[in-house]
N, CA, C and O atoms as a GROMACS GRO file, in nm:
protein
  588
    1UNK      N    1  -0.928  -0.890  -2.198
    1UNK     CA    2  -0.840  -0.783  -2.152
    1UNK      C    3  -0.772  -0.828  -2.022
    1UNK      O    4  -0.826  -0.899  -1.938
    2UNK      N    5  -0.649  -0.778  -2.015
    2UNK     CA    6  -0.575  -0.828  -1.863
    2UNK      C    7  -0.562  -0.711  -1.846
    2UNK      O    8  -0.596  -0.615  -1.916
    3UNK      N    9  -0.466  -0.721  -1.658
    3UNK     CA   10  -0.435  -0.584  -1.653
    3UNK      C   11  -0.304  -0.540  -1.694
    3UNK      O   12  -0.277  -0.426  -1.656
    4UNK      N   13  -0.226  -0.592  -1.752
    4UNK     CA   14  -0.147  -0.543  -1.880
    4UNK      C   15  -0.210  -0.447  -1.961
    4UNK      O   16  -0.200  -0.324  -1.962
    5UNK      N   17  -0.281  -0.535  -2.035
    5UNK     CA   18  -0.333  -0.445  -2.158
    5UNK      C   19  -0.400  -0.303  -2.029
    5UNK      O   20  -0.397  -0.184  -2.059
    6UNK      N   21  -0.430  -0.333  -1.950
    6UNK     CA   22  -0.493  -0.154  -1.924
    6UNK      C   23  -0.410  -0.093  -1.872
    6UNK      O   24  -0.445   0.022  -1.846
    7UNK      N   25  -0.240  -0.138  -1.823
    7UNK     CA   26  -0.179  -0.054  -1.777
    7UNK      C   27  -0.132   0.002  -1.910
    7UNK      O   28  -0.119   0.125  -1.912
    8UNK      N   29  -0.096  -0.087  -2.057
    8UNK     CA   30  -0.082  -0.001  -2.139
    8UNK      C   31  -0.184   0.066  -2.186
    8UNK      O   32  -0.141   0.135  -2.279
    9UNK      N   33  -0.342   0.089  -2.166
    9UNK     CA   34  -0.396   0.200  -2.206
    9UNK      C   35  -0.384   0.321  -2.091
    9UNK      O   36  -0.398   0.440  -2.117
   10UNK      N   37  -0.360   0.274  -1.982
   10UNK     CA   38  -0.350   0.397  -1.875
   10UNK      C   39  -0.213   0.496  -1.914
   10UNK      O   40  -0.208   0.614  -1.878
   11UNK      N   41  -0.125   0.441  -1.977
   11UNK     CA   42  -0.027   0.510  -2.026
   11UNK      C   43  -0.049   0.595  -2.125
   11UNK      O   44  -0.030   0.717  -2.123
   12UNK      N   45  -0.112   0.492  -2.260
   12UNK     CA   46  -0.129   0.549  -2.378
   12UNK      C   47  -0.226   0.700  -2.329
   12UNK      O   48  -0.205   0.808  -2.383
   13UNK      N   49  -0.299   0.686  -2.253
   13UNK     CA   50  -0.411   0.792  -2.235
   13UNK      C   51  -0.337   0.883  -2.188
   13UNK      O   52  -0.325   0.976  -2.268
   14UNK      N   53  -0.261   0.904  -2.056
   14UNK     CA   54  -0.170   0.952  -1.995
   14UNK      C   55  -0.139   1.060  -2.070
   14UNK      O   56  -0.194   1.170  -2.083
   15UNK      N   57  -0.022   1.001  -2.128
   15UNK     CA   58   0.060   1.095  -2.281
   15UNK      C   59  -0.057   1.132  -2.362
   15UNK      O   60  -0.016   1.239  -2.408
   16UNK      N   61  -0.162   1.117  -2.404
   16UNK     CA   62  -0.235   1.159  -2.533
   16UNK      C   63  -0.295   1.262  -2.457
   16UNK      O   64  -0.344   1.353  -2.523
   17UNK      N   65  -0.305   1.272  -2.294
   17UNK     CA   66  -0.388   1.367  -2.213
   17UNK      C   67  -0.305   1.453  -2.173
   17UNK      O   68  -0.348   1.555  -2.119
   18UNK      N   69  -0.142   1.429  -2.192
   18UNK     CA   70  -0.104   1.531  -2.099
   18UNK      C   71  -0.125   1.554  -1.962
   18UNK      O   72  -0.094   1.660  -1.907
   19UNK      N   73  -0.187   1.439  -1.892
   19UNK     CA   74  -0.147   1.425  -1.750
   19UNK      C   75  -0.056   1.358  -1.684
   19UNK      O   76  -0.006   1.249  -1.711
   20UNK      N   77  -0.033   1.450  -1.568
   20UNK     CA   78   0.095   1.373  -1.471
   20UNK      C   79   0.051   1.253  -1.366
   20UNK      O   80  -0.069   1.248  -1.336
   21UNK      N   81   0.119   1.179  -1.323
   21UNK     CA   82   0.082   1.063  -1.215
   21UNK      C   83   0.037   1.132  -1.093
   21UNK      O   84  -0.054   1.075  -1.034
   22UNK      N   85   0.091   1.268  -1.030
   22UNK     CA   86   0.091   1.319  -0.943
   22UNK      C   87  -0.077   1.402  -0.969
   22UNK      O   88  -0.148   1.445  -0.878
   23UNK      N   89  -0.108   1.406  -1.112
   23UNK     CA   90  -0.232   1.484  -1.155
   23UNK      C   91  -0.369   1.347  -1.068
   23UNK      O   92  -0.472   1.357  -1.002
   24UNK      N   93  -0.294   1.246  -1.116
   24UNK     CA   94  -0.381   1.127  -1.139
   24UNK      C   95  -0.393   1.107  -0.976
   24UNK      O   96  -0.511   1.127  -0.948
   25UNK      N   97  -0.354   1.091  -0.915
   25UNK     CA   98  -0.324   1.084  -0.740
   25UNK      C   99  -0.379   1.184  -0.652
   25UNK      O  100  -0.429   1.161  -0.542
   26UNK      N  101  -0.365   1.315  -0.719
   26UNK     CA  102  -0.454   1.433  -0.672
   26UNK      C  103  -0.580   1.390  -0.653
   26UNK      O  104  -0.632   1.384  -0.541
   27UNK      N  105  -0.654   1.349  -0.790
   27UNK     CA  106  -0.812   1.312  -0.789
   27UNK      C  107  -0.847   1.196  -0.722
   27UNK      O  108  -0.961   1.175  -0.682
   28UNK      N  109  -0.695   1.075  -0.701
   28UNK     CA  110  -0.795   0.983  -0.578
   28UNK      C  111  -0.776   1.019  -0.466
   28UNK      O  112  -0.837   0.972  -0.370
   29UNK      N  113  -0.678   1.121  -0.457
   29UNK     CA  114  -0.637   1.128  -0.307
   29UNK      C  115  -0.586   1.092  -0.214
   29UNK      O  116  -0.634   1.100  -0.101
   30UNK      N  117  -0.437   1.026  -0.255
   30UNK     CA  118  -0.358   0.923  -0.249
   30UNK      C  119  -0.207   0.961  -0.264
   30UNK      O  120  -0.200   1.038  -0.360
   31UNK      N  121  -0.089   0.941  -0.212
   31UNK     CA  122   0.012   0.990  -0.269
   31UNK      C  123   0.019   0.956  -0.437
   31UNK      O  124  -0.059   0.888  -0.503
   32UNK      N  125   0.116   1.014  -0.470
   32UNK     CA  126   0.188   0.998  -0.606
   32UNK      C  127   0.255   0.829  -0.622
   32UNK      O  128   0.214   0.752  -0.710
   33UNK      N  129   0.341   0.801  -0.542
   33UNK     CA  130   0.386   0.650  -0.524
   33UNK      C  131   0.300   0.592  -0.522
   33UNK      O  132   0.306   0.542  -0.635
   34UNK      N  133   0.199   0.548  -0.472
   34UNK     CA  134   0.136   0.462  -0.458
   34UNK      C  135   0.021   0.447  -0.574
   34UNK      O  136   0.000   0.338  -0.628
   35UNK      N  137  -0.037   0.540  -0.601
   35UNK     CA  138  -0.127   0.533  -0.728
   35UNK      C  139  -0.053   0.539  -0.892
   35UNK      O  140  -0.117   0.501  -0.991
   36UNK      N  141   0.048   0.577  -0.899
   36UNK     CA  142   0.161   0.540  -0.977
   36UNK      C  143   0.142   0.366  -0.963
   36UNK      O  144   0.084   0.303  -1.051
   37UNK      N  145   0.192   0.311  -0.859
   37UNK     CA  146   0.240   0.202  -0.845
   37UNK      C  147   0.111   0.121  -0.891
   37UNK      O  148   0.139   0.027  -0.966
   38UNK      N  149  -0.021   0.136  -0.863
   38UNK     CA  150  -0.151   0.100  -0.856
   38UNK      C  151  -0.163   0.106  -1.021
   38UNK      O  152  -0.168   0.001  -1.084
   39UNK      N  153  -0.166   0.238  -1.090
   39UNK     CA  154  -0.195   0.227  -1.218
   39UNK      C  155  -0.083   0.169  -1.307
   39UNK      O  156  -0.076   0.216  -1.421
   40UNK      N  157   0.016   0.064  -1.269
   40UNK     CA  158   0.124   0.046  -1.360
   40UNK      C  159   0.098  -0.120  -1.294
   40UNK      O  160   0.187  -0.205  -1.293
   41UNK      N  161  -0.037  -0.141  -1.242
   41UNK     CA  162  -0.059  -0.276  -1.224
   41UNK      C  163  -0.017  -0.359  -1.094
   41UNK      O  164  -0.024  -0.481  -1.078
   42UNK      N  165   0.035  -0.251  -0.998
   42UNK     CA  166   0.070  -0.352  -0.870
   42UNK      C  167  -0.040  -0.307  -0.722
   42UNK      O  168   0.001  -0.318  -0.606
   43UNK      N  169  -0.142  -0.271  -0.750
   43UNK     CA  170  -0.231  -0.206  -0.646
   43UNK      C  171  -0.389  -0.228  -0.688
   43UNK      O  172  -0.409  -0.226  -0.809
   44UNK      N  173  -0.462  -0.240  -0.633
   44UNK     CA  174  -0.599  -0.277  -0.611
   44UNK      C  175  -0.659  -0.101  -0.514
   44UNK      O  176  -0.635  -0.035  -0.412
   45UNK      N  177  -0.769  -0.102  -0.666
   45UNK     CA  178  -0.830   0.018  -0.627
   45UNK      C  179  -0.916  -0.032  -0.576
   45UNK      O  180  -0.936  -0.153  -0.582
   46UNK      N  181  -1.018   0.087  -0.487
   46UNK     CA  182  -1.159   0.101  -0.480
   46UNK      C  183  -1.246   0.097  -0.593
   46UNK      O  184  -1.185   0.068  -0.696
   47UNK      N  185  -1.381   0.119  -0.610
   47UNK     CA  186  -1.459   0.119  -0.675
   47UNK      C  187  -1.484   0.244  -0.741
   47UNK      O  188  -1.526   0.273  -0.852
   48UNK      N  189  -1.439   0.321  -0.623
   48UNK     CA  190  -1.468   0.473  -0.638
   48UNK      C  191  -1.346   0.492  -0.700
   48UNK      O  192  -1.353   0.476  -0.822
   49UNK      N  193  -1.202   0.529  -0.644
   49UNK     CA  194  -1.124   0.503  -0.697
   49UNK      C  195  -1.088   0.507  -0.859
   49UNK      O  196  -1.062   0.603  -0.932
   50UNK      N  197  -1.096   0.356  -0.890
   50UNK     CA  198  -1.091   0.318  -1.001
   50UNK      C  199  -1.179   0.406  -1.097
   50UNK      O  200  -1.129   0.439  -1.204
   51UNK      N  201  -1.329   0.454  -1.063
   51UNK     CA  202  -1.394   0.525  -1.136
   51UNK      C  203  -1.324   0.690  -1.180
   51UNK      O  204  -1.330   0.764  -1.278
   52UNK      N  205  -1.273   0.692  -1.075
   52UNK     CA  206  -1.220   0.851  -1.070
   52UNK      C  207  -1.085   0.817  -1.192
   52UNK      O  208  -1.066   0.889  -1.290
   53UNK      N  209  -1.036   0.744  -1.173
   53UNK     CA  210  -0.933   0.726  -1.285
   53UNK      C  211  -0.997   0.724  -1.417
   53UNK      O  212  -0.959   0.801  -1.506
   54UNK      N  213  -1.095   0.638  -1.434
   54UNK     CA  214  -1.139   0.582  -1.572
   54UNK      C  215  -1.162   0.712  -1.603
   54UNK      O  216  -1.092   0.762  -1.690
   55UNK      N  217  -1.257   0.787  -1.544
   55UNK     CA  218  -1.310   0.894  -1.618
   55UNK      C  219  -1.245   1.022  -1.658
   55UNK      O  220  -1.287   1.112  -1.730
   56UNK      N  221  -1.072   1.003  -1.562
   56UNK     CA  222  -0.981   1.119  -1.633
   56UNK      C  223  -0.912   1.064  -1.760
   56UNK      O  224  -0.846   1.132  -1.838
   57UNK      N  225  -0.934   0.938  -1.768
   57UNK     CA  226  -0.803   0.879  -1.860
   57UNK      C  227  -0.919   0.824  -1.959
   57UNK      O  228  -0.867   0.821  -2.071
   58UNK      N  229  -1.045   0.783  -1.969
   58UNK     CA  230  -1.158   0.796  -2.034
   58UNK      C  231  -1.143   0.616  -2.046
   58UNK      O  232  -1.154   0.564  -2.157
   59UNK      N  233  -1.123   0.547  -1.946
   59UNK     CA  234  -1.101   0.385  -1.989
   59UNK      C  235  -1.256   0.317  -1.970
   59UNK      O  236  -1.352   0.341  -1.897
   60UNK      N  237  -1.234   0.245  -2.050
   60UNK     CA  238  -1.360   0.133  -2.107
   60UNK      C  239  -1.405   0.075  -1.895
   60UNK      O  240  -1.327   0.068  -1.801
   61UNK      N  241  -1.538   0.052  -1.900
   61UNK     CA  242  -1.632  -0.031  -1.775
   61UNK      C  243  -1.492  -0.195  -1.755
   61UNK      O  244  -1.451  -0.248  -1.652
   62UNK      N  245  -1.476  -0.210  -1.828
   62UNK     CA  246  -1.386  -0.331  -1.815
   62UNK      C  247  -1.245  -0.355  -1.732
   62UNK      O  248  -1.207  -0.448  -1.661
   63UNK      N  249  -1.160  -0.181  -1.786
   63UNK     CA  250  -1.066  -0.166  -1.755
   63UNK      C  251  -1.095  -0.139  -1.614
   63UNK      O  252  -1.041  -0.211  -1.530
   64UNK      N  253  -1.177  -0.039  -1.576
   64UNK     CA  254  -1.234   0.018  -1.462
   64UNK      C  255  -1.264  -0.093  -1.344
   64UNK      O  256  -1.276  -0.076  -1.223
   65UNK      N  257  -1.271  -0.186  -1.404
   65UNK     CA  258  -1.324  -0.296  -1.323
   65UNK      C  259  -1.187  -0.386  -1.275
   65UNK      O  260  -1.171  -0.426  -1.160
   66UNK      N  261  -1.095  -0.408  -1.382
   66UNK     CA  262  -0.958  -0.484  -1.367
   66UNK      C  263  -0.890  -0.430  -1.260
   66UNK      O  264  -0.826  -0.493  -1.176
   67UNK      N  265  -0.917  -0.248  -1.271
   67UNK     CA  266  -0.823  -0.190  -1.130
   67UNK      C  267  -0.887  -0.205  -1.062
   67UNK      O  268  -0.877  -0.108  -0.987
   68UNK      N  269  -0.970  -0.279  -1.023
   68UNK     CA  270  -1.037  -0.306  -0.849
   68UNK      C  271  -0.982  -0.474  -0.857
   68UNK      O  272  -1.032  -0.519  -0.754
   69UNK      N  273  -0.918  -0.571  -0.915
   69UNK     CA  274  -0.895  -0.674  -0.926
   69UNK      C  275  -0.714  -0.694  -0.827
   69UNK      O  276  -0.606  -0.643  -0.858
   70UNK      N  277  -0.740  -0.766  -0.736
   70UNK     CA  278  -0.610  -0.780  -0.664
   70UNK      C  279  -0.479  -0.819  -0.792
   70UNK      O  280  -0.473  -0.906  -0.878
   71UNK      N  281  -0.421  -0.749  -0.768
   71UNK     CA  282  -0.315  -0.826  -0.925
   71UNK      C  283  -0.197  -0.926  -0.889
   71UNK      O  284  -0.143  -0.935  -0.779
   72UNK      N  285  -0.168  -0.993  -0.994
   72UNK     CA  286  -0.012  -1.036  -0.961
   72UNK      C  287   0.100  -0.945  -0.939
   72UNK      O  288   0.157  -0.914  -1.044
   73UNK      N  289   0.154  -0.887  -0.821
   73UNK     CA  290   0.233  -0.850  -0.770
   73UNK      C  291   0.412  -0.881  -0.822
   73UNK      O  292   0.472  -0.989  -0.817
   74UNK      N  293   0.474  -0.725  -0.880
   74UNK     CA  294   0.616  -0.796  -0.908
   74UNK      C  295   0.629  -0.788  -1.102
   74UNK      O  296   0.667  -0.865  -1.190
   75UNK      N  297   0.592  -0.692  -1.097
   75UNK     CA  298   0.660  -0.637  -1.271
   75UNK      C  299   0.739  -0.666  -1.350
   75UNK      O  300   0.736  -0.676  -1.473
   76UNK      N  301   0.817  -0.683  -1.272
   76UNK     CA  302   0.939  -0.688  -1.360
   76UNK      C  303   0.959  -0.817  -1.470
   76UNK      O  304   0.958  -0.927  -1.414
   77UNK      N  305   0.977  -0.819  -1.624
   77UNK     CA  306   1.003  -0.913  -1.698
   77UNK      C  307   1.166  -1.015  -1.719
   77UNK      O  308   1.184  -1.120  -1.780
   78UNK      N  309   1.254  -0.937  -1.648
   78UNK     CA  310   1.304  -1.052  -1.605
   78UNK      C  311   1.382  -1.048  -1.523
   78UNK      O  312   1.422  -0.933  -1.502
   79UNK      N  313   1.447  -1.161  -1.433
   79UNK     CA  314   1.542  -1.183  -1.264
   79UNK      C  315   1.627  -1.065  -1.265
   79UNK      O  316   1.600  -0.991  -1.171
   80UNK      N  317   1.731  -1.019  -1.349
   80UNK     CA  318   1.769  -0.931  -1.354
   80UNK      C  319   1.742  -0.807  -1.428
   80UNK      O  320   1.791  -0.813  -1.541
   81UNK      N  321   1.672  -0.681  -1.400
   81UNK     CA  322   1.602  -0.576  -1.529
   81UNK      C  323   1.712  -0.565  -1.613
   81UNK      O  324   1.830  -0.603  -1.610
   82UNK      N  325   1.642  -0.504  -1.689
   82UNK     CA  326   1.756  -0.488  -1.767
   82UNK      C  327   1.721  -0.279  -1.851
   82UNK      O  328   1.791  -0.229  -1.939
   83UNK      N  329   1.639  -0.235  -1.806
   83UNK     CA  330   1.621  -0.110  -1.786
   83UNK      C  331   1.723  -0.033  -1.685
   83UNK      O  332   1.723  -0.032  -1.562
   84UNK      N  333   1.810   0.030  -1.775
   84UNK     CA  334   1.930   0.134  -1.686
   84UNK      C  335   1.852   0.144  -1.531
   84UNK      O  336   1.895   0.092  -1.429
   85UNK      N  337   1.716   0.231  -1.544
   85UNK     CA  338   1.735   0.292  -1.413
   85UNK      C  339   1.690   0.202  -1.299
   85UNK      O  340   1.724   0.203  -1.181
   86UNK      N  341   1.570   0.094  -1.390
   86UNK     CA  342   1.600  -0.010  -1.284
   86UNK      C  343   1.686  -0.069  -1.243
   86UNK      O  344   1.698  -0.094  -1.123
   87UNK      N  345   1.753  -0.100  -1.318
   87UNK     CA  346   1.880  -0.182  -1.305
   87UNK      C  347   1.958  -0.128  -1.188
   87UNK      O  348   2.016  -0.206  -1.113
   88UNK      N  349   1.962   0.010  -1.167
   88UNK     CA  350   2.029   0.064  -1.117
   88UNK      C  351   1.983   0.040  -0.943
   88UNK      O  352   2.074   0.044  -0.860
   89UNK      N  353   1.852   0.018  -0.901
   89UNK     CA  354   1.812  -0.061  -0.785
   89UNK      C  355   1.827  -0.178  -0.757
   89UNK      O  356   1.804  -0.228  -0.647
   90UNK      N  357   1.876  -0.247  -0.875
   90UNK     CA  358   1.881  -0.377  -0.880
   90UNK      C  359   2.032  -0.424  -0.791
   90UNK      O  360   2.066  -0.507  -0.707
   91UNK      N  361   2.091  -0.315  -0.870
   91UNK     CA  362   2.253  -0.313  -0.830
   91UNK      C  363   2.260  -0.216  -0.734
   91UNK      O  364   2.376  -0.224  -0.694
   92UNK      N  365   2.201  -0.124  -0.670
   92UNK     CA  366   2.226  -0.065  -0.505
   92UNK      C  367   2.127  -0.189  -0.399
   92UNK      O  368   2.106  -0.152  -0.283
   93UNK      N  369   2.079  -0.307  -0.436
   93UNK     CA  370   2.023  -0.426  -0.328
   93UNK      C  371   2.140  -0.512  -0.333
   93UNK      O  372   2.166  -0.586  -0.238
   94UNK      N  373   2.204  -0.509  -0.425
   94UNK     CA  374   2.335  -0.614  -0.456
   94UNK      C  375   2.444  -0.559  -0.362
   94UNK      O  376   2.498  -0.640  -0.287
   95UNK      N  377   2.486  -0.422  -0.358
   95UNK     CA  378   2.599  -0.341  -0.334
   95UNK      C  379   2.555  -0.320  -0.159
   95UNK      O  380   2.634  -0.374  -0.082
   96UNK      N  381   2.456  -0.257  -0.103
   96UNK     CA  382   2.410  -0.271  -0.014
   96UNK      C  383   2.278  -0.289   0.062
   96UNK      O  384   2.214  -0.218   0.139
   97UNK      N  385   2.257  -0.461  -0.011
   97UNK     CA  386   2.146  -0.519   0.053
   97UNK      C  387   2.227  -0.610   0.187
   97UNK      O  388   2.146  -0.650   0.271
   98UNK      N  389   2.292  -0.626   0.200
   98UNK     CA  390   2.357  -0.698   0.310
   98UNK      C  391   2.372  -0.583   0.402
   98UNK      O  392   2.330  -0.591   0.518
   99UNK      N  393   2.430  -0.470   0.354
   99UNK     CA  394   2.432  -0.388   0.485
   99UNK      C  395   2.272  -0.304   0.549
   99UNK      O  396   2.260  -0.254   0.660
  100UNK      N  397   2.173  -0.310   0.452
  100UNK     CA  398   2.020  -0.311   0.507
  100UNK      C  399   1.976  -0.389   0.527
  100UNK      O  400   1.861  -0.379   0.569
  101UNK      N  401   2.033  -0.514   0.512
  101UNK     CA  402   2.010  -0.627   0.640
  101UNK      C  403   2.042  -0.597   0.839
  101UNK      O  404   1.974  -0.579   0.940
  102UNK      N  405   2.210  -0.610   0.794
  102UNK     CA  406   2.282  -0.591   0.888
  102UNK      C  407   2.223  -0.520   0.984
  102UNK      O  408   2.171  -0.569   1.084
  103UNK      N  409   2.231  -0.328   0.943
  103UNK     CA  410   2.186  -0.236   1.002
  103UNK      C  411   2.022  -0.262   1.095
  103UNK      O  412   1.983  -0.214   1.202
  104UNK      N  413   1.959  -0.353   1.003
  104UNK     CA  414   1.789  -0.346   1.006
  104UNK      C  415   1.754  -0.437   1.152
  104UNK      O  416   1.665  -0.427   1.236
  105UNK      N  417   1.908  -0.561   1.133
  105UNK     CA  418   1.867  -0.672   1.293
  105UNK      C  419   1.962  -0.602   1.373
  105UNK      O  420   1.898  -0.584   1.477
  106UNK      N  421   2.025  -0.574   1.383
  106UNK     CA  422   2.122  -0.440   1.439
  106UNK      C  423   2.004  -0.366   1.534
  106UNK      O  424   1.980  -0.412   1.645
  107UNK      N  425   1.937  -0.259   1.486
  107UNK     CA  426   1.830  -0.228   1.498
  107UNK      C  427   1.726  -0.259   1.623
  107UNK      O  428   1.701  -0.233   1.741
  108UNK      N  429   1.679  -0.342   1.496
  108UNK     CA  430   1.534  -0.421   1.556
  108UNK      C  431   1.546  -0.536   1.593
  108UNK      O  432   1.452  -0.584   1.656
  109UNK      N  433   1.681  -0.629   1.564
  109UNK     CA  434   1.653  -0.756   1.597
  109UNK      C  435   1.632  -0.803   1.430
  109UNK      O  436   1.627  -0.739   1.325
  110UNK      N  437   1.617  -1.002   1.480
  110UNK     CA  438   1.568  -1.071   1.369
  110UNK      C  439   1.439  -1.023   1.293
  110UNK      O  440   1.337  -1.018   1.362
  111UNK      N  441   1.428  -0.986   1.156
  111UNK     CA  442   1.292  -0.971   1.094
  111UNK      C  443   1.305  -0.890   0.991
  111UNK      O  444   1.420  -0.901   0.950
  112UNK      N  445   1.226  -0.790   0.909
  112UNK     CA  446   1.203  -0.762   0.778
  112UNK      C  447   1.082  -0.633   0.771
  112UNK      O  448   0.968  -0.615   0.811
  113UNK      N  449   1.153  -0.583   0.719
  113UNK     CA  450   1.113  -0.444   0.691
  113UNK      C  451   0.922  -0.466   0.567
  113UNK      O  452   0.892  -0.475   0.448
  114UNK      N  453   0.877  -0.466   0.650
  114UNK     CA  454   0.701  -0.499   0.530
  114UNK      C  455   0.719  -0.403   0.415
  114UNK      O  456   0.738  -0.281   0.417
  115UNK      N  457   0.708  -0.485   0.319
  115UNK     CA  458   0.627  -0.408   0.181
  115UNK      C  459   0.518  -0.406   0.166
  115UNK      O  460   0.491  -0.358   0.056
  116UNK      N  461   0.414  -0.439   0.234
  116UNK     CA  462   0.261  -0.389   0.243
  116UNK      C  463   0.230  -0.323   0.324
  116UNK      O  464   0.120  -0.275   0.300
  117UNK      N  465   0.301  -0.269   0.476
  117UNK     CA  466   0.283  -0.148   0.566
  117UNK      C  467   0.397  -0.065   0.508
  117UNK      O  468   0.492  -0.068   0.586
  118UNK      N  469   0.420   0.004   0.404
  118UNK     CA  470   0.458   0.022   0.371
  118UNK      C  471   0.452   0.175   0.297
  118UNK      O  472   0.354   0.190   0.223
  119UNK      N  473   0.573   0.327   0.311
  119UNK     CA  474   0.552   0.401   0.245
  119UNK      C  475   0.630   0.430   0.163
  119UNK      O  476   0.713   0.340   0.154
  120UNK      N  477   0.655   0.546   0.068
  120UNK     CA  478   0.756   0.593  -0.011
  120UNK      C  479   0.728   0.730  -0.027
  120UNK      O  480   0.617   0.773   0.007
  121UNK      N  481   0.815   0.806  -0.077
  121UNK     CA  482   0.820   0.915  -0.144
  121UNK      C  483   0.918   0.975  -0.175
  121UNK      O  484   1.014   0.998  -0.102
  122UNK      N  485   0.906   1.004  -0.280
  122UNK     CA  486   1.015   1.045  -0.429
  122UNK      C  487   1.016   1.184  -0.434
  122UNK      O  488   0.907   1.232  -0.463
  123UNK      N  489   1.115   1.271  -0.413
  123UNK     CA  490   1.105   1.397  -0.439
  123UNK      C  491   1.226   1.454  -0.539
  123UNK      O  492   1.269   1.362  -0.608
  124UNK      N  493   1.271   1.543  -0.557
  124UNK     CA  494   1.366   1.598  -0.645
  124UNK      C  495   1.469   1.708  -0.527
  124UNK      O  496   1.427   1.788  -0.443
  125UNK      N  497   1.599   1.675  -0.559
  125UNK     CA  498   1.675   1.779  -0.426
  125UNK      C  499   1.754   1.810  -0.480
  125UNK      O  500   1.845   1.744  -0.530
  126UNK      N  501   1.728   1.943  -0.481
  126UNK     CA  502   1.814   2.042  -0.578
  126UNK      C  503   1.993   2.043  -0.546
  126UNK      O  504   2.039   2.050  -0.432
  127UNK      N  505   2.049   2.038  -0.629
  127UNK     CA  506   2.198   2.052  -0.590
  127UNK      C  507   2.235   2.113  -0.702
  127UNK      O  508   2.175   2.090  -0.806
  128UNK      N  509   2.352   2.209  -0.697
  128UNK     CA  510   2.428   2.292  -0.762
  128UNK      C  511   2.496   2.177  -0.907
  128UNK      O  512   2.510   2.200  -1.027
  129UNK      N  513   2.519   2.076  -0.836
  129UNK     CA  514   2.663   1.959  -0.874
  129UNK      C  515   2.536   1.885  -0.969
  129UNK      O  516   2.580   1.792  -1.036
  130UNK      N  517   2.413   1.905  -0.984
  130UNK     CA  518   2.304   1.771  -1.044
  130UNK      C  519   2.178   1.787  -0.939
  130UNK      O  520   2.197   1.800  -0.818
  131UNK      N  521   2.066   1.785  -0.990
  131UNK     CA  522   1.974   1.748  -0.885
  131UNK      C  523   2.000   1.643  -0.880
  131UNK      O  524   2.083   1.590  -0.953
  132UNK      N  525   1.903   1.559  -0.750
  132UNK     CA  526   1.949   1.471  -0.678
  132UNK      C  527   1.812   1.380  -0.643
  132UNK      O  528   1.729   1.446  -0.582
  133UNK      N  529   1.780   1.262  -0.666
  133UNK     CA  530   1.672   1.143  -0.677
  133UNK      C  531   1.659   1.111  -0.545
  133UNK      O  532   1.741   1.032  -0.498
  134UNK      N  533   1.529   1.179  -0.440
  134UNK     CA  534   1.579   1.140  -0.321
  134UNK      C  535   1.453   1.050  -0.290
  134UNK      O  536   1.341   1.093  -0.317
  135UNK      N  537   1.468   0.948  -0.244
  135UNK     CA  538   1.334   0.853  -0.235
  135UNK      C  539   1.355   0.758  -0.053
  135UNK      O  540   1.432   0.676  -0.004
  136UNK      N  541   1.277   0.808  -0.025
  136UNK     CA  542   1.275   0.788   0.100
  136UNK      C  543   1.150   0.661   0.178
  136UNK      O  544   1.035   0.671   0.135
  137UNK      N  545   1.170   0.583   0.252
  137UNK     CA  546   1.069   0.463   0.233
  137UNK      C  547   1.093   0.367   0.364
  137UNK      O  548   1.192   0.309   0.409
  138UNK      N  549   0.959   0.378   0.401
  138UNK     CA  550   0.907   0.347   0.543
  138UNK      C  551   0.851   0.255   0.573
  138UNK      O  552   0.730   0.277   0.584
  139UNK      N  553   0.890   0.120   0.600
  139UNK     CA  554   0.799   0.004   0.602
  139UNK      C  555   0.790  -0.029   0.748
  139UNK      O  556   0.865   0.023   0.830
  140UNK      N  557   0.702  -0.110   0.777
  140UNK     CA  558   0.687  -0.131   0.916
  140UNK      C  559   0.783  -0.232   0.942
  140UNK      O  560   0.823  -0.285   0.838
  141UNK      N  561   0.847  -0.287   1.075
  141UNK     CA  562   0.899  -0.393   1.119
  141UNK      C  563   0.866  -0.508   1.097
  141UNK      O  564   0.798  -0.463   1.005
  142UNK      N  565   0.844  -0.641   1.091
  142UNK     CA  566   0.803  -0.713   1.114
  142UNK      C  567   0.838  -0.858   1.169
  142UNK      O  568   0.838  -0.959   1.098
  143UNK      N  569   0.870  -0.855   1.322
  143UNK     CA  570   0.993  -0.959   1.364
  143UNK      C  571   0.937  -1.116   1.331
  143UNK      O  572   0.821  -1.140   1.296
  144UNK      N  573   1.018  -1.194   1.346
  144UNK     CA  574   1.013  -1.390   1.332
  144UNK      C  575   0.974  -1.395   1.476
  144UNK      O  576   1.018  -1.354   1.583
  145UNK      N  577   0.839  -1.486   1.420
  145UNK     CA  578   0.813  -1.513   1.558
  145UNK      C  579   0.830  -1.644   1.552
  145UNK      O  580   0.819  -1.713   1.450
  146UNK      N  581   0.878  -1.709   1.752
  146UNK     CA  582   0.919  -1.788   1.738
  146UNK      C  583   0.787  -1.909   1.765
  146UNK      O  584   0.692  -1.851   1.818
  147UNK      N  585   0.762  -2.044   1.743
  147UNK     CA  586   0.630  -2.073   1.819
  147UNK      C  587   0.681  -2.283   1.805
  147UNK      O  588   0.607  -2.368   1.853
   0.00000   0.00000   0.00000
């Protein structure tokens, strides 16, 4: 078993249970982003953790064990997605990844926004015209040092 195969049973269970990610995050106690992100294979649980999952989603001692396993980091199957809505991040880093550069040493100076101090959160914002995908995301600084 890899942790492939258990992110597709964490799914399959998911849907056959009728639970939400946000259900699943409640019981570790964790935002929604991040245990989302964890059960779709890019996060390393606890022990405890991981147990609290297995036993809502009913996964095998094995699987239970894979989510405490540091994973290969970085999903995506290929350089460019090719899933609309990914895609669609793919092409707002293209459109303005130079200007969240710019803005970021502007800023702070030379350096890079961490993806491991790192937060998010995804909410829904109501608008008359369409709701509205608002995802908001907080990484720490992290300048070049010089030596």
């Amino acid at each position: 078993m890899t942790r492939a195969d258990v992110t597709e049973q964490i799914i399959a269970a998911k849907i056959k249970k009728g639970i939400k990610w946000a259900d699943l995050a409640k019981a570790v106690g964790l935002s929604k982003e991040w245990v989302t992100a964890g059960l779709l294979g890019q996060m390393t649980f606890t022990k405890e953790q991981a147990e609290t999952v297995g036993k809502l989603l009913g996964l095998s001692d094995e699987a239970v064990r894979l989510l405490q396993v540091v994973p290969y980091k970085g999903s995506l199957p290929t350089a460019v997605p090719t899933d609309p809505l990914i895609y669609r991040f793919y092409e707002l880093v293209n459109v303005y990844g130079l200007t969240f550069k710019e803005l970021i040493h502007e800023e702070f100076g030379d350096g890079i926004m961490s993806a491991i101090d790192f937060k998010m959160e995804l909410t829904r914002e109501p608008d008359p015209k369409g709701d509205r995908v608002k995802i908001v995301m907080s990484g720490k600084f992290l300048p070049y040092k010089t030596y």
